[in-house]
C-alpha positions, 0 to 999 in steps of 0.5 A: 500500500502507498504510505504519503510522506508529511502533511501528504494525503492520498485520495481516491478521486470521485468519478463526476456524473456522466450524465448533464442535468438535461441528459446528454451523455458526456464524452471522456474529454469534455468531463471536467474533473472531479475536486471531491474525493476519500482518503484513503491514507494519511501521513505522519504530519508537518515537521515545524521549525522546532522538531514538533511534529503537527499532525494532519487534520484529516482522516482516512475513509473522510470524503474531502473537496481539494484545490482544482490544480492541486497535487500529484496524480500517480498509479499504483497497483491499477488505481489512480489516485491523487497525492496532494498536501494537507493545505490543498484540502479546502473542505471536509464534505460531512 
């Protein structure tokens, strides 16, 4: 399993509707993609200036909303995820 480095967090990302409001089916490349998805693993935290560490402020198995541009998309094991620092999470989806 992939273990993210510091504040890093791995997300699955969450597969947008296929279908507009008005039922037309979207094509691959005209999909925007989606900012939401579930953590599916955390690491240990930010190390600051002193030698504390600041531990990350979200949860595995949380769904959260990130950054449109934020992080690094990488495959592992089949599955695609998206590695992203904690300060690009904007919101906890409850």
């Amino acid at each position: 399993m992939l273990k993210p480095l510091g504040d890093r967090v791995i997300i699955s990302v969450k597969e947008e509707e296929e279908k507009t409001a008005s039922g037309f089916v979207l094509t691959p490349a005209s999909k925007e993609k989606s900012q939401s998805g579930e953590i599916i693993a955390v690491g240990e935290g930010r190390t600051l200036d002193n030698g504390t560490k600041l531990p990350v402020s979200v949860s595995v198995g949380q769904t959260v909303m990130f950054e449109k541009y934020a992080g690094q998309e990488v495959k592992y094991d089949g599955q695609e995820f998206l590695i992203v620092h904690e300060k690009d999470i904007i919101a906890i989806v409850e």
